[in-house]
N, C-alpha and C positions, 0 to 999 in steps of 0.2 A: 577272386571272381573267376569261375572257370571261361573256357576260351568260346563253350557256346554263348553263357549270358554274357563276356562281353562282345559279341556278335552282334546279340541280340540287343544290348545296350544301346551299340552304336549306328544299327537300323536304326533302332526307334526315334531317338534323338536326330537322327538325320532327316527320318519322314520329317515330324515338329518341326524342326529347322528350315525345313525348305515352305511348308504354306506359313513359318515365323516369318522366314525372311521376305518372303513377298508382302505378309500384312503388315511389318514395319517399316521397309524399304520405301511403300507406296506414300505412307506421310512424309518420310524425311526426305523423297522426293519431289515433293510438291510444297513443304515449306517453304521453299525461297517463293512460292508464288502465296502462299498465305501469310507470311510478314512483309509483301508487298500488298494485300488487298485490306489486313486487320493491322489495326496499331497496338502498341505494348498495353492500352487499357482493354481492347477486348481481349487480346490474351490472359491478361489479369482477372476480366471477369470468368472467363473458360475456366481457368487457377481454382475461385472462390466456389464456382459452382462442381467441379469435380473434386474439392474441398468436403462440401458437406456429401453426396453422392460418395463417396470413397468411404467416409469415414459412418455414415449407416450401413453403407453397401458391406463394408467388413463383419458389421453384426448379423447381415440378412437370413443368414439359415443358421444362426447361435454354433456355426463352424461344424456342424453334423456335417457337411459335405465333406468334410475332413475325412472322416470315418466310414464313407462310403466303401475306402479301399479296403478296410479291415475286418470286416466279418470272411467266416470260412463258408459259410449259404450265401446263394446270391438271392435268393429269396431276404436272406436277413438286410442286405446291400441295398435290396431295392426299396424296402418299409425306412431305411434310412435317409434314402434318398426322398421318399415322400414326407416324411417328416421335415426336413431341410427346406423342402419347397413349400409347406404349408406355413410354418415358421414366416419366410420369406415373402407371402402373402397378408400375411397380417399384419407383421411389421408396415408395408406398404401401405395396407391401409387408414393405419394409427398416424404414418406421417401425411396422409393426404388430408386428415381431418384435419393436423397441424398444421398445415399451411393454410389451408382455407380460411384457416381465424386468427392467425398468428404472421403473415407473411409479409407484414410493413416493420412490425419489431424487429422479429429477425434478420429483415438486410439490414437494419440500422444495429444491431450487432456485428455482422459483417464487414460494416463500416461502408458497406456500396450499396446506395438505393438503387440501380440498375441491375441488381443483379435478381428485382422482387419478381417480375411477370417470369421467369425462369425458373423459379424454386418451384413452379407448380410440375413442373415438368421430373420433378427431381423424383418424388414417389415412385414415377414409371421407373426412372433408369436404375432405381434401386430395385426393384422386384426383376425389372427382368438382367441385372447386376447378380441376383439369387441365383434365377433360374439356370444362365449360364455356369455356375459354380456347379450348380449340383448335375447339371450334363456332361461337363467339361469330365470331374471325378468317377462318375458312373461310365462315358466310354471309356476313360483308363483305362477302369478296372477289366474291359471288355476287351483293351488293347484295340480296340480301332481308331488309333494316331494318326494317319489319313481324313479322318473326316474332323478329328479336331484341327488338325493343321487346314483344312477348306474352310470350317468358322472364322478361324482366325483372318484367313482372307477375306471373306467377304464382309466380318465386322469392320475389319481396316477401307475396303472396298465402300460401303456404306459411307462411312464416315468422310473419307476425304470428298467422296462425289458431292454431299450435304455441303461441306464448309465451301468450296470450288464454288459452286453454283451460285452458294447466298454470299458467299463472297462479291463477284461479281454482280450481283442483282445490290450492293452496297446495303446488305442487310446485317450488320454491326455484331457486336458482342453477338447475337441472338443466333446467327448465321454458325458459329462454332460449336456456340450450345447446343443446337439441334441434328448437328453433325455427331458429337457425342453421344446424343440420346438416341438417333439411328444406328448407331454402332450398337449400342446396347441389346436392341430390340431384335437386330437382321443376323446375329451372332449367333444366336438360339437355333435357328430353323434347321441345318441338316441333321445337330446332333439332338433333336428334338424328335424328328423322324427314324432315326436310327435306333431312339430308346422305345419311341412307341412298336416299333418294327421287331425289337428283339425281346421286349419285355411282357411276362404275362401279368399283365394287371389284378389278375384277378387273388397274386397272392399279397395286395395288401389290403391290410386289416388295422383298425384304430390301436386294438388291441396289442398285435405284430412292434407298431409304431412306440407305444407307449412301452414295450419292452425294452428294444431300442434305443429309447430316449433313457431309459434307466442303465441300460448297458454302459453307453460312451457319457455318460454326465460330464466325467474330466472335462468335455468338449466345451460346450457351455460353460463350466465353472470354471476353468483355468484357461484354454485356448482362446476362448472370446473375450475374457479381459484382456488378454496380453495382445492381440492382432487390434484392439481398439485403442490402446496404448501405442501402438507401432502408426496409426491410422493418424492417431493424435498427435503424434510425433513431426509426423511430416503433413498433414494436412493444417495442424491449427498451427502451424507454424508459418505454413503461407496464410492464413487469416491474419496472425499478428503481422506480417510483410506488410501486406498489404493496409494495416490500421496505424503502424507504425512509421512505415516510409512511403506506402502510396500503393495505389492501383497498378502504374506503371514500371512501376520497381518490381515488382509482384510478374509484372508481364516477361519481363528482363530476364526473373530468375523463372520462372516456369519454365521456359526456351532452354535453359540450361540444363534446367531436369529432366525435359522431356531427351535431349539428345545425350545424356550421359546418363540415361536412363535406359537407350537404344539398344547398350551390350546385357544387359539384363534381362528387358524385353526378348530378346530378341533370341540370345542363347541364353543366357542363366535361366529364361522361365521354359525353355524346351530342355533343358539337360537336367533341372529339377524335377519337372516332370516325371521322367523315365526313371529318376535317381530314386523319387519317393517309391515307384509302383518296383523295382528292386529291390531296392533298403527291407519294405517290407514283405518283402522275396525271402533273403538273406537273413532275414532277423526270426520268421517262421521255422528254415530249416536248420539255424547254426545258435538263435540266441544275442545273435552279432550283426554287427551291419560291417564291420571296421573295413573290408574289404571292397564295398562298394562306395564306403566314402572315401577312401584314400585316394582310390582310383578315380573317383567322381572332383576332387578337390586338384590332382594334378592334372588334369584336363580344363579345368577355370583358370589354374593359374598362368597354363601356357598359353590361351587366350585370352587372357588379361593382358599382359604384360607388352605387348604390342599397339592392342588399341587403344589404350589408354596412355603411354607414352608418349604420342603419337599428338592425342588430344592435346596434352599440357603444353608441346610447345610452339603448334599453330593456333590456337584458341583463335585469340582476338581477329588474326587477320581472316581466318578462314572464315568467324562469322560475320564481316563484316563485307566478305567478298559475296558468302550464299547467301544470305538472310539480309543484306541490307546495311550503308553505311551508322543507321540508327542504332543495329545491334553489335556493334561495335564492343559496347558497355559489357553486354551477354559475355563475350567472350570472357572478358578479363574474369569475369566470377567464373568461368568456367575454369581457367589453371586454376584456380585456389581449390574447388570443389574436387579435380580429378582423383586424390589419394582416397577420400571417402567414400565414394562412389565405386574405385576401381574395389577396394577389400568387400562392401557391399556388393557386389557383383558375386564374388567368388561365394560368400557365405549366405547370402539368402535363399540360391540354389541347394544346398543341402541345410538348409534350417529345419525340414520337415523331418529329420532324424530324431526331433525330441520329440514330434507326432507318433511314427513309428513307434518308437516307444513308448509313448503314452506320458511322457515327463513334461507334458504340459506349464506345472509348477513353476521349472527351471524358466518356460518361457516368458510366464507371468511376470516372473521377478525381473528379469531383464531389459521386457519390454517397459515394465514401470519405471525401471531407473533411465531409459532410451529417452522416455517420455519429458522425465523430471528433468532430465540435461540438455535436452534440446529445448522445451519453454523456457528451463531456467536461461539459457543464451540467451536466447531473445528478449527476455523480459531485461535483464541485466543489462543487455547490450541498450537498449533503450532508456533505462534509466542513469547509465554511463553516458547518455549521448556521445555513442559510438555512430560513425556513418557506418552504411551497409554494407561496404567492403571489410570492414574489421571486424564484423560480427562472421560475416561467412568466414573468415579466416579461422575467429575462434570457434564456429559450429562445424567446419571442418575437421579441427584438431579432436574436439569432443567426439566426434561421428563417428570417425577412424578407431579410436581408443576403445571405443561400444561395440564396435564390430569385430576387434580384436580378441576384446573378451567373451564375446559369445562364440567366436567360431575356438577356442580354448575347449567353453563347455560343450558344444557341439561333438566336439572331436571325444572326449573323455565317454559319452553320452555312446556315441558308436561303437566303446567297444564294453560295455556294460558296467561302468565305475560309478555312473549316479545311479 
């Protein structure tokens, strides 16, 4: 990497980082006052309902947003990007017709009838869950990181104000919910004005779109299985948590995910960012990316290795001091989960290197076996009548070993051997 881009790398990622850090700082600032207003079930129900919303919201634009950064016409970028949202539109409305006629089955699938008047809600936050996908990759590609690091604050901003407020007005699971779904909807708005500000509408065409769609297929046929595989991995995983060991259990481990989720959030999804819209810099002019991942990967891991050490051997007390003598429990799942989490951190910020490349395949298959090993834990563990501490122990060991061998292919991938 020459000494302009990484100049330029490390602007960029710095802008991301600073409106990251603000929009992540602000919840895990105010959580010790939200696991004193919500108890571990409505966190559980928050879990179930960012559950199903995650794991549609993955499918919402069939990962064309992906592809946004890779045509050489912006004209071609932005039929992509219309594509992605029209996708993302009709999905939304296939699952509101679902709910409407289906929404007392499906919580009793869920295993929580609380979480029924809430699923109507869920349609919204998946469409505009699209919409932000396909703004967030279209300014990318535009390099205006300033206005996506302002989203990000004011989705985080949205959100905590929602949860605070119906917190205090002692309005329950429902209170979180709709903190979630504000974040959704108030995330869109600058980089919405920014694409209608810079973009000529008038060069899309059904036709344009339908070209498009034939262009990046891989995106749909290999991307979108595998990110729904990854979706299913970790969301229907807290569905069986929670059907398995309880609502509350469920609350327990979310809190864990959400805060050992924080270094990911927070810089892996800002130093990805800048890595993807490089890689595919680097891979145009040389064929190769090897150069921006080497350098993108020892940069994770010197910010790993701190924050995450760190984690494993305050856990218990520290959440027991912030969050309340009740999360206590939290913590202790929290040392077992640190190794998973931390190699996750480093590797899912350059995971988009099989994008870049268009190897899709590789990701399918991984994310499927991702998939197969993490139900297969759970299921196992349940029918071993394991308690939930020995299950995370062995879905940590599994997690870890997943992510080792992907960021293997990853790396191979970078420098053109698959």
């Amino acid at each position: 990497m020459s000494d302009d881009l990484r100049r330029e790398f490390v602007r960029n990622v710095a802008t991301l980082l600073t409106g990251t850090s603000v929009a992540q700082a602000l919840p895990v600032a105010v959580s010790p006052v939200l696991t004193r207003l919500y108890g571990p079930e409505d966190f559980g129900i928050l879990a179930l309902f960012i559950a199903v919303t995650a794991i549609f919201g993955a499918a919402a634009n069939a990962r064309y947003d992906l592809a946004i950064m890779l045509p050489h016409e912006d004209e071609d970028a932005l039929n992509v990007a219309a594509l992605g949202l029209l996708i993302a539109f009709a999905i939304s409305v296939v699952l509101l017709v679902v709910v409407m006629f289906f929404s007392t089955p499906f919580s009793r699938i869920l295993g929580n009838e609380h979480i029924r008047p809430w699923l109507f809600l869920a349609p919204l936050a998946i469409f505009f869950t699209g919409l932000f996908n396909v703004l967030n990759y279209y300014n990318s590609r535009l390099k205006l990181y300033p206005d996506i690091a302002r989203a990000n604050m004011v989705k985080s901003v949205a959100m905590t104000s929602v949860q605070l407020a119906a917190g205090f007005l002692k309005a329950g699971a429902g209170g979180l919910v709709m903190g979630q779904v504000a974040s959704s909807v108030f995330a869109n708005t600058r980089l919405l004005r920014n694409t209608l500000r810079c973009t000529n509408w008038r060069g899309i065409s059904f036709g344009r779109m339908c070209q498009q769609a034939r262009c990046y297929r891989d995106f749909p046929l290999f991307s979108l299985p595998a990110i729904l595989a990854n979706a299913l991995a970790q969301h229907l995983t807290n569905i069986l948590v929670s059907a398995y060991f309880g609502v509350a259990t469920l609350g327990q481990y979310a809190l864990v995910q959400r805060v050992l989720g924080m270094p990911t959030s927070l810089v892996g999804a800002a130093v990805g960012q800048v890595f993807f819209q490089q890689a595919a810099a680097e891979k145009r002019r040389t064929g190769k990316a090897a150069s921006t991942f080497d350098a993108t990967v020892k940069k994770l891991v010197l910010l790993s290795i701190p924050s995450f050490a760190l984690m494993m051997f305050i856990a218990e007390d520290l959440f027991a001091f912030v969050f309340g003598e009740p999360w206590r429990i939290a913590g202790g799942y929290m040392q077992v989960l640190v190794p998973f989490f931390a190699i996750r951190f480093v590797v899912a910020a350059v995971s988009t290197i099989n994008t870049v490349f268009e190897k899709q395949r590789i990701s399918l298959i991984w994310q499927l076996l991702l998939l197969i090993s993490m139900i297969g834990t759970i299921v196992l563990s349940h029918v071993w009548g394991l308690e939930f501490h020995e299950f995370i122990v062995i879905l940590s060991v599994v997690g870890t070993a997943a992510y080792a061998v992907l960021f293997f292919l990853l790396f191979m991938v970078s420098r053109g051997k698959f």
